[in-house]
LOSE-659625 format. One record per residue: y, x, z of N, C-alpha, C in turn; residue number from 1. Coordinates in steps of 0.2 Angstrom, whole numbers, plus 5000, padded with zeros to 4 digits. Example, Ala and Ser with C-alpha at 12.3 -4.5 7.8 and 13.67 -1.06 7.14 Angstrom:
BEGIN
    nY    nX    nZ   caY   caX   caZ    cY    cX    cZ    n
  4972  5066  5039  4978  5062  5039  4984  5066  5039    1
  4989  5064  5035  4995  5068  5036  5000  5064  5039    2
//
This chain:
BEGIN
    nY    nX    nZ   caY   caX   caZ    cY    cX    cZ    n
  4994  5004  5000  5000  5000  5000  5006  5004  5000    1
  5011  5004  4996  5017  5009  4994  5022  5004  5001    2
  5026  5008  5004  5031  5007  5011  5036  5002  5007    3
  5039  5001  5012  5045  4994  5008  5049  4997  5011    4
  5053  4996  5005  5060  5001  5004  5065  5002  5009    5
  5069  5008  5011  5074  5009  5017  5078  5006  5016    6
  5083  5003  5020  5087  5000  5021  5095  5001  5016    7
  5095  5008  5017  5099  5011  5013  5101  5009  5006    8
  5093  5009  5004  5092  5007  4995  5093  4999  4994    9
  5091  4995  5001  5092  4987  4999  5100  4986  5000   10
  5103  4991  5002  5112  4990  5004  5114  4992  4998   11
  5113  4997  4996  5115  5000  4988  5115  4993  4982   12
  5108  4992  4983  5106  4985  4978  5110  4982  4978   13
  5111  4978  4984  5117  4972  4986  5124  4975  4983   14
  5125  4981  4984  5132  4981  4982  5133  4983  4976   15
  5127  4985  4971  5126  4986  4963  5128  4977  4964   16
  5124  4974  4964  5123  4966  4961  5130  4964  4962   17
  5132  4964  4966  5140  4961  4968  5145  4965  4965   18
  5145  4969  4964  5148  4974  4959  5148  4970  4952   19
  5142  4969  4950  5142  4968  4944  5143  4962  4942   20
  5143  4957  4947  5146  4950  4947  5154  4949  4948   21
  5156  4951  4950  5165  4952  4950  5166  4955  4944   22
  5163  4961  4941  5164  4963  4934  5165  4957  4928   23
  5158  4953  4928  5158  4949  4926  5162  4945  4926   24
  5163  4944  4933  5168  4937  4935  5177  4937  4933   25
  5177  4945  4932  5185  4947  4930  5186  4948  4922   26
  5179  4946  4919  5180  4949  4913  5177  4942  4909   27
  5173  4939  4911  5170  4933  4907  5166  4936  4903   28
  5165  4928  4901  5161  4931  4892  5165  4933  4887   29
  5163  4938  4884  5168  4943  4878  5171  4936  4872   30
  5174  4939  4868  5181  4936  4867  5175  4933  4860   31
  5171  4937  4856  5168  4932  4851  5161  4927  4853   32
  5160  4927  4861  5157  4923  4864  5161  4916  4863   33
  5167  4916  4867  5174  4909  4868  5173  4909  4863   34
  5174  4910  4856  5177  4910  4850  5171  4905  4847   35
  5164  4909  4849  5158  4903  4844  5157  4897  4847   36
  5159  4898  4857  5158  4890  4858  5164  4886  4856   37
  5172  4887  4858  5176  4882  4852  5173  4880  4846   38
  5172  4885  4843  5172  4883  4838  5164  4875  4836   39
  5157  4879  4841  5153  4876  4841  5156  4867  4844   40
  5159  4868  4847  5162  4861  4853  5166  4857  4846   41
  5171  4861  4841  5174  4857  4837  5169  4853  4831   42
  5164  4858  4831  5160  4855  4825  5156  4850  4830   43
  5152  4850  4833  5150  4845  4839  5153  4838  4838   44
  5162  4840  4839  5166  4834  4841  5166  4830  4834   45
  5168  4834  4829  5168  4831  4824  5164  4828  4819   46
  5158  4831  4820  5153  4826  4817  5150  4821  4821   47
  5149  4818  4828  5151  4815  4833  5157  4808  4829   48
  5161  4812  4830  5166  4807  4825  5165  4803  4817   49
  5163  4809  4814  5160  4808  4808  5154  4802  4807   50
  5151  4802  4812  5144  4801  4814  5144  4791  4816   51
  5152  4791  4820  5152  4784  4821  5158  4781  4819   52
  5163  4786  4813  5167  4782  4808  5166  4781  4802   53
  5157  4785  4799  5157  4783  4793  5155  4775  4792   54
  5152  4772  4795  5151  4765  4792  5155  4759  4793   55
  5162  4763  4797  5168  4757  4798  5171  4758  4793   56
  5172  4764  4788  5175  4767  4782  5170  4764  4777   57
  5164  4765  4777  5163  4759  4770  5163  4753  4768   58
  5166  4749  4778  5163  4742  4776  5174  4739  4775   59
  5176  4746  4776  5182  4745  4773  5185  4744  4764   60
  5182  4752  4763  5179  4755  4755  5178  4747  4754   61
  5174  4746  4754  5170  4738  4749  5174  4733  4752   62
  5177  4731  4754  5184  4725  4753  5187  4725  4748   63
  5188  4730  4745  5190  4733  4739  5186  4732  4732   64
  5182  4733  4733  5175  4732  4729  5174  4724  4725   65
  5173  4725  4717  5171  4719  4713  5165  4721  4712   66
  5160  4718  4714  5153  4719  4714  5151  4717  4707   67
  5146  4717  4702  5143  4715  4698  5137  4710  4699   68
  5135  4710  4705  5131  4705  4705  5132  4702  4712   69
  5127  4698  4714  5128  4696  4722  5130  4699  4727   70
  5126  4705  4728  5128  4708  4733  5130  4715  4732   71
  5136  4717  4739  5142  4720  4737  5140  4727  4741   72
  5134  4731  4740  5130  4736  4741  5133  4742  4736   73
  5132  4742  4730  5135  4748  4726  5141  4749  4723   74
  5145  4753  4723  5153  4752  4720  5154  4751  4712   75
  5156  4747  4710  5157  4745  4705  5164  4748  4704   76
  5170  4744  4703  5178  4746  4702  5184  4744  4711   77
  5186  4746  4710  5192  4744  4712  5195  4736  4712   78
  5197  4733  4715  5197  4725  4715  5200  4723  4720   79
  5206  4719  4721  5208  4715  4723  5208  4709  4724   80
  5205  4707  4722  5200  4699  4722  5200  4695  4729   81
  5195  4700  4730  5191  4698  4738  5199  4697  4743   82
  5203  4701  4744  5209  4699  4745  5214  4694  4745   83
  5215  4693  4739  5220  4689  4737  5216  4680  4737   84
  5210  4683  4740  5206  4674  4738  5200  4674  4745   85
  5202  4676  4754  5200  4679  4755  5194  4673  4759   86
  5196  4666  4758  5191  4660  4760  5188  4656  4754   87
  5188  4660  4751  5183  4657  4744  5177  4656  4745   88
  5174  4658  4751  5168  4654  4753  5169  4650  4760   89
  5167  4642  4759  5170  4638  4768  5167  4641  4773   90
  5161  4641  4770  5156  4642  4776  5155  4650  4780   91
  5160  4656  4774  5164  4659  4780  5169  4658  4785   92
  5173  4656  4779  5178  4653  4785  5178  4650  4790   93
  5173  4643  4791  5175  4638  4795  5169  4644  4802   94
  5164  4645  4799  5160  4653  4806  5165  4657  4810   95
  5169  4658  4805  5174  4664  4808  5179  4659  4812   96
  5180  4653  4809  5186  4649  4814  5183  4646  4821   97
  5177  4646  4818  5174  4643  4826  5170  4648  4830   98
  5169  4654  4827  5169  4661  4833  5174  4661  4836   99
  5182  4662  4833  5188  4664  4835  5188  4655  4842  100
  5187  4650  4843  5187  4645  4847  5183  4647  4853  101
  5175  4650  4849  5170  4650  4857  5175  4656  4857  102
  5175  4661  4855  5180  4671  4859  5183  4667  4864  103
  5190  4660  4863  5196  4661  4866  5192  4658  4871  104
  5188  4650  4873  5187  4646  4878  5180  4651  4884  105
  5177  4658  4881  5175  4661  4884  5177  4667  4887  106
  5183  4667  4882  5188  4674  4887  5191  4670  4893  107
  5195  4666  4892  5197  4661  4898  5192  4661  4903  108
  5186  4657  4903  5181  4656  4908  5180  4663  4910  109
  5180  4668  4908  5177  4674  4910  5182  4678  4915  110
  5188  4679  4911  5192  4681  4915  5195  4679  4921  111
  5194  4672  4922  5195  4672  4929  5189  4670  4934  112
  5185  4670  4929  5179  4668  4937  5176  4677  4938  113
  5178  4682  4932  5175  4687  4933  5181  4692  4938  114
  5185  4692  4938  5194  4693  4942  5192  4690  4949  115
  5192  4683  4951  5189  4680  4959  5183  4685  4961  116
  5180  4686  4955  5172  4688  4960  5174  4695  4961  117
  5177  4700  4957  5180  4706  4957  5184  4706  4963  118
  5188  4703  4966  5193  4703  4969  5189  4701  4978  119
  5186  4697  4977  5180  4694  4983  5176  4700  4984  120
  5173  4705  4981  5167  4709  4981  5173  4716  4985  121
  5180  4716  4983  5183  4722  4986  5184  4721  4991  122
  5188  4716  4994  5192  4715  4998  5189  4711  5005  123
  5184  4709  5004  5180  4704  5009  5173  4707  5010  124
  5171  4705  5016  5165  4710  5020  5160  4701  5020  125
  5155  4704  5015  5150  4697  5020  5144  4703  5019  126
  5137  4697  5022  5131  4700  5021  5128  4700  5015  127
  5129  4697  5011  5127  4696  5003  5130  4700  4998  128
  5135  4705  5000  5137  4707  4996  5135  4712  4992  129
  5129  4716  4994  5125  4722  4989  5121  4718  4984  130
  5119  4713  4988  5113  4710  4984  5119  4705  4978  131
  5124  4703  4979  5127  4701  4976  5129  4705  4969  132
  5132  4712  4971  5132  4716  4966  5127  4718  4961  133
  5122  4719  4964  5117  4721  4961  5113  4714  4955  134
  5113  4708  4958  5113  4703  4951  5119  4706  4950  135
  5125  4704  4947  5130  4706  4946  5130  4711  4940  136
  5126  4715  4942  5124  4722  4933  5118  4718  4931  137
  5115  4714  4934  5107  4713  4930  5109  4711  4923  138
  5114  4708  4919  5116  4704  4914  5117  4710  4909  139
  5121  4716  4912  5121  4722  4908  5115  4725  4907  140
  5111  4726  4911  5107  4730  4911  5099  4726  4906  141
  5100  4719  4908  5096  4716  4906  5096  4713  4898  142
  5089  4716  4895  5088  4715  4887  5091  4709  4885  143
  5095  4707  4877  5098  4702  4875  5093  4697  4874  144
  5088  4700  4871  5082  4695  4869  5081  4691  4876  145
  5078  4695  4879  5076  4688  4886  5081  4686  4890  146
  5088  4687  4890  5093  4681  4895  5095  4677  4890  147
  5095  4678  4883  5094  4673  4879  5090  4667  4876  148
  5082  4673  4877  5078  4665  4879  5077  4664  4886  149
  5079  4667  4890  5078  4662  4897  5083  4655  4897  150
  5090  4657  4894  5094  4653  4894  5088  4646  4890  151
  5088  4648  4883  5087  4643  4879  5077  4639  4883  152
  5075  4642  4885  5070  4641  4890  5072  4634  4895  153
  5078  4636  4898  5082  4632  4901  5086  4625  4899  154
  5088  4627  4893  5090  4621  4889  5087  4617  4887  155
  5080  4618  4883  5076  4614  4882  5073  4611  4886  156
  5073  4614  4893  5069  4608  4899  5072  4606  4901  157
  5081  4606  4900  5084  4599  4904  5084  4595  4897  158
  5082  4595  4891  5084  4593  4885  5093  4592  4884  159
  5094  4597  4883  5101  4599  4883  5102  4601  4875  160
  5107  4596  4872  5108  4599  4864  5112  4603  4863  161
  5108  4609  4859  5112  4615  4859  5117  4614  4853  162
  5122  4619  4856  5129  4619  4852  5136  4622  4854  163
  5142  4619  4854  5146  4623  4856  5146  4626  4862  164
  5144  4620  4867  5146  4621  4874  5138  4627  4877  165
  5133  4626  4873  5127  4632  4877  5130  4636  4875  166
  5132  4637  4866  5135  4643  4865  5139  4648  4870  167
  5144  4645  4874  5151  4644  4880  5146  4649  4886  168
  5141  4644  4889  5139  4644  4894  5134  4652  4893  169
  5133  4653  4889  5125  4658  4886  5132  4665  4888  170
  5136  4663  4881  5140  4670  4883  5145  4671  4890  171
  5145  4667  4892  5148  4668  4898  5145  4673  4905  172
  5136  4670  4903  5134  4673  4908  5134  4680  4907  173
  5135  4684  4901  5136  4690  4902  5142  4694  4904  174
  5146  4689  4901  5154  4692  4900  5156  4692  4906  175
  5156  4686  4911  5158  4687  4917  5155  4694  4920  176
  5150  4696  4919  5148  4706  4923  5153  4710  4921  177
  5153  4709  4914  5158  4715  4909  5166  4715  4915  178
  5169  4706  4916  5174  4707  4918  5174  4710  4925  179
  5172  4707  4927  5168  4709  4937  5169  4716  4936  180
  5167  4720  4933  5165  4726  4932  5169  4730  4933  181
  5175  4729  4926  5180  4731  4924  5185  4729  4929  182
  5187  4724  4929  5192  4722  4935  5192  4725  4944  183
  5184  4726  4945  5183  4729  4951  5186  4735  4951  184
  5185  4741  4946  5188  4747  4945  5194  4745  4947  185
  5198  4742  4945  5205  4742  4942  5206  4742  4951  186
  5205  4735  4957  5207  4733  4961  5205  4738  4967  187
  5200  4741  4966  5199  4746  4972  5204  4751  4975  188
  5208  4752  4969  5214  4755  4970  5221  4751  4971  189
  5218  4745  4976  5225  4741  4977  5225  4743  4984  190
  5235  4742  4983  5234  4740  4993  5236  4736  4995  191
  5231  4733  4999  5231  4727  5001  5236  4725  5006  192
  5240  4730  5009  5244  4730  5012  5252  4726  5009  193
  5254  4727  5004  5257  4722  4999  5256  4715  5000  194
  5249  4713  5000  5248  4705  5003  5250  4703  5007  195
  5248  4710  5012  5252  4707  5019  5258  4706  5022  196
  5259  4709  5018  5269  4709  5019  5272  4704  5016  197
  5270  4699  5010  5273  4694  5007  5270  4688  5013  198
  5263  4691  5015  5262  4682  5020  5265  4682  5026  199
  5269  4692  5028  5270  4688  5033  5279  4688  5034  200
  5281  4688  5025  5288  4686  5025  5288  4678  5023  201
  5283  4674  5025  5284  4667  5024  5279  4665  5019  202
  5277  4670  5013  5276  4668  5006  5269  4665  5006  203
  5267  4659  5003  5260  4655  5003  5257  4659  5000  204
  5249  4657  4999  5244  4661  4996  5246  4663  4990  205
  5243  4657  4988  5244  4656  4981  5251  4660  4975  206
  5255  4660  4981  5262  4663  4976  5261  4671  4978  207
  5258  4671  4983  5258  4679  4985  5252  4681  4979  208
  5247  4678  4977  5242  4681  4974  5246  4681  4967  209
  5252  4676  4965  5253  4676  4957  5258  4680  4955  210
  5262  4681  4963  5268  4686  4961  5269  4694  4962  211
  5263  4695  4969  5261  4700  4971  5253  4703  4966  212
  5248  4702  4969  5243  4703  4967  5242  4704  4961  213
  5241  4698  4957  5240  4697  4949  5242  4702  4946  214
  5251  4702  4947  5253  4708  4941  5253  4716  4942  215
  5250  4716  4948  5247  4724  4950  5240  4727  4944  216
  5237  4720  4947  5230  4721  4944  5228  4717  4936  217
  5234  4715  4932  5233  4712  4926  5232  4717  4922  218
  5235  4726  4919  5233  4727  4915  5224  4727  4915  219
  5221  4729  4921  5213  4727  4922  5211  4721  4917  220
  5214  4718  4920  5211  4709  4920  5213  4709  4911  221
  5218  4712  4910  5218  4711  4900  5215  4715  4896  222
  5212  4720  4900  5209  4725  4896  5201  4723  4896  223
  5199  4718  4902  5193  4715  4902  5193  4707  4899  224
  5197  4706  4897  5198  4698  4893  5196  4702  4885  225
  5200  4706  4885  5197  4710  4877  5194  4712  4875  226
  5191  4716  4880  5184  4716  4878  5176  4711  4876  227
  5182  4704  4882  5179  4699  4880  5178  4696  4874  228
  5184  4697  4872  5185  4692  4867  5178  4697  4862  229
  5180  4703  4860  5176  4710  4856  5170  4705  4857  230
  5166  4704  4862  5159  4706  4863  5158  4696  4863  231
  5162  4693  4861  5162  4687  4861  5161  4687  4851  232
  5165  4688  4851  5165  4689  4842  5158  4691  4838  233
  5155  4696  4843  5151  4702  4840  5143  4699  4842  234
  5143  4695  4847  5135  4693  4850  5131  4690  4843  235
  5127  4691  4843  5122  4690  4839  5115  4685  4842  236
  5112  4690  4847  5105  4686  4851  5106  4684  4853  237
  5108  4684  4860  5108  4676  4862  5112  4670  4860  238
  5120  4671  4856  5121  4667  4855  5115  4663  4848  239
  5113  4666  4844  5107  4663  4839  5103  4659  4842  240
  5101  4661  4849  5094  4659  4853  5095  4653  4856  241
  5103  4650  4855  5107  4646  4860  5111  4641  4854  242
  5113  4642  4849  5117  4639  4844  5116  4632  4842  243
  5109  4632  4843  5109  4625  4839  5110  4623  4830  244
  5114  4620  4828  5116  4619  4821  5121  4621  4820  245
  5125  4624  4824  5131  4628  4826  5131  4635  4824  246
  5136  4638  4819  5135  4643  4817  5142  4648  4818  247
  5143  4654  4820  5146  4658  4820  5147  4662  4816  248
  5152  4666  4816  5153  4673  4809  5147  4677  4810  249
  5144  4680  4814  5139  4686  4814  5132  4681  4812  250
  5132  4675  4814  5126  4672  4810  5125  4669  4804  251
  5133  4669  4803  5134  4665  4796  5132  4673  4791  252
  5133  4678  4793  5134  4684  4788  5125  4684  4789  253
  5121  4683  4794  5114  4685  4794  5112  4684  4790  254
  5114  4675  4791  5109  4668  4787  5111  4670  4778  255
  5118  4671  4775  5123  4674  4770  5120  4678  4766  256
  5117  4684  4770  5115  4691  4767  5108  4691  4761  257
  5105  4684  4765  5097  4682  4760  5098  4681  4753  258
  5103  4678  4751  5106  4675  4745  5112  4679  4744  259
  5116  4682  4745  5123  4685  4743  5124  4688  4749  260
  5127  4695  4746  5134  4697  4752  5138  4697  4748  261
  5145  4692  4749  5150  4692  4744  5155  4698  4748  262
  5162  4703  4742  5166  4706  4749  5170  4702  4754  263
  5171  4695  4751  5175  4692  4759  5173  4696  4768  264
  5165  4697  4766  5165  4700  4773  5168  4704  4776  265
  5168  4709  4770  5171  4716  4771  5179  4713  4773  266
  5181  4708  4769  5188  4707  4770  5191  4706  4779  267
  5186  4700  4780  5188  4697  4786  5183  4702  4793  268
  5179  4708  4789  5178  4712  4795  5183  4717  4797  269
  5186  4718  4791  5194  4725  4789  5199  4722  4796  270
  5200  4715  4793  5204  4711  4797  5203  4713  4803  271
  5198  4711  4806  5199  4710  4814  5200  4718  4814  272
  5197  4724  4811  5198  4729  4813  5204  4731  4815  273
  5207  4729  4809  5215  4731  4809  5219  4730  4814  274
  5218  4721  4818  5218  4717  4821  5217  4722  4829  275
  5210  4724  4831  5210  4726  4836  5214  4734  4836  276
  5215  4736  4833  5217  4744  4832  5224  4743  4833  277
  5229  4736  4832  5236  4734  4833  5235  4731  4840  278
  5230  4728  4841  5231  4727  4851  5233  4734  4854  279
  5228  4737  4852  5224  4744  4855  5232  4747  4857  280
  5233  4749  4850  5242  4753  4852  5245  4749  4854  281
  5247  4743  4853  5253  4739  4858  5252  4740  4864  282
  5245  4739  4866  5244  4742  4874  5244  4747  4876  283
  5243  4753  4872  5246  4760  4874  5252  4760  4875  284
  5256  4758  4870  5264  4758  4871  5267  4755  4875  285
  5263  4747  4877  5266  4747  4883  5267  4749  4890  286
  5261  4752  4891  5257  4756  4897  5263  4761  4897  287
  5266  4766  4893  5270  4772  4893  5278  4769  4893  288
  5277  4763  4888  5283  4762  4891  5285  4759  4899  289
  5280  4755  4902  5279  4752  4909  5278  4761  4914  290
  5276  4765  4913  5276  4770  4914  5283  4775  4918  291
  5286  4776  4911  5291  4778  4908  5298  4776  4912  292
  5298  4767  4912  5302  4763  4918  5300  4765  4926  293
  5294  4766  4926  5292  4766  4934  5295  4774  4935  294
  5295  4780  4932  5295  4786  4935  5303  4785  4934  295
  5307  4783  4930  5314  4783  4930  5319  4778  4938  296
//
């Protein structure tokens, strides 16, 4: 058996090691090191991008498009058409008019019953509250296929005609988590102490909540309406599974695609695009302007 090492040599080692850790640490990784991860990190970023802007860019590209035949798959010419004639089929239109009805009567229902529960889950202590939260993500977490047929499961054993209002009731059940969720964020960071000061300058509930609280916590509350409205527009399974002879834009474009893709779709999907991307910066503008006044 060879002796184990004198003490001398393990106190040397330690202070080679740590020597050469402070070298490193004063010096980093050499300069063509930094250089290939930027550079690695921008290609990353930008294909990343590439990656989930190319199919918003074609379904723009083809709005444009005079197709040759039924469907608006390969590019033919340049065209204006689609455009200038953009409800030339009803049965898009009237889908798209009565998506845009269920969007607004389920952003409303969502936004305020998902704001109360968000607002109840921060500020108030009961016994039910973990287990409250936790249904509360099952909606997000939970497959679209089966809270859409549980619902329609549901419907059909009270014998309930489906249509506008299951449609209402089916996206609700998920939107309210989305709103809960997002509103909660926002509210954690409130102080409650604000409340208390308006009730105990006289002021009712009620007015304390709509002149104090609300407007602290609304940009929250309209960032999670918009999303609502987004994922209102955009459901496809469980609203189908719950529709009835009721038909929306995303179902009208399913049922559509078997016989013709005319470019109206492309028209009317460019639109909301457009549409949301001019929410999007009036919201930011207003945030910097609201900003802007508070630090002045």
């Amino acid at each position: 058996m060879s002796a184990p090492p004198a003490p001398t040599a393990l106190a040397q080692d330690a202070r080679s090691s740590a020597s050469g850790l402070a070298v490193l640490g004063r010096g980093g990784p050499p300069p063509w090191l930094r250089r290939a991860g930027r550079i690695g990190l921008a290609v990353v970023a930008f294909g990343t991008l590439l990656y989930l802007f190319i199919p918003i860019v074609v379904v723009v590209v083809f709005s444009f498009n005079e197709p040759q035949g039924k469907y608006n798959y390969v590019w033919n010419q340049f065209s204006l058409d689609a455009w200038t004639d953009p409800f030339r089929y009803e049965e898009l239109r009237d889908a798209l008019v009565f998506s845009f009805q269920v969007a607004a009567v389920v952003t409303v229902i969502s936004a305020v019953l998902g704001t109360l529960m968000a607002i109840a889950m921060v500020k108030y202590r009961f016994r039910a509250k973990g287990v409250i939260g936790t249904i509360l993500i099952l909606p997000l977490t939970m497959p679209e296929v089966v809270l859409g047929f549980s619902l329609l499961t549901l419907f059909v054993s009270v014998n309930w005609a489906r249509g506008f209002v299951t449609i209402v009731i089916a996206q609700v059940m998920f939107s309210v988590s989305y709103v809960a969720t997002t509103v909660r964020a926002r509210v954690r960071g409130f102080d409650w102490g604000l409340e208390e000061a308006a009730l105990d300058l006289g002021s009712p509930p009620w007015r304390t909540f709509l002149r104090v609280t609300l407007p602290l916590i609304l940009p929250g509350v309209i960032a999670a309406a918009l999303l609502t409205f987004a994922l209102s527009l955009d459901d496809f399974i469980i609203t189908y599974l719950n529709s009835g002879k009721d038909t929306t834009f995303p179902i009208q474009v399913w049922t559509t695609k078997k016989s013709r893709v005319p470019p109206q779709i492309n028209v009317f999907s460019t639109a909301i695009l457009v549409a949301s991307i001019a929410i999007a910066l009036l919201g930011v503008y207003l945030t910097n302007r609201r900003a802007k006044k508070l630090g002045a």
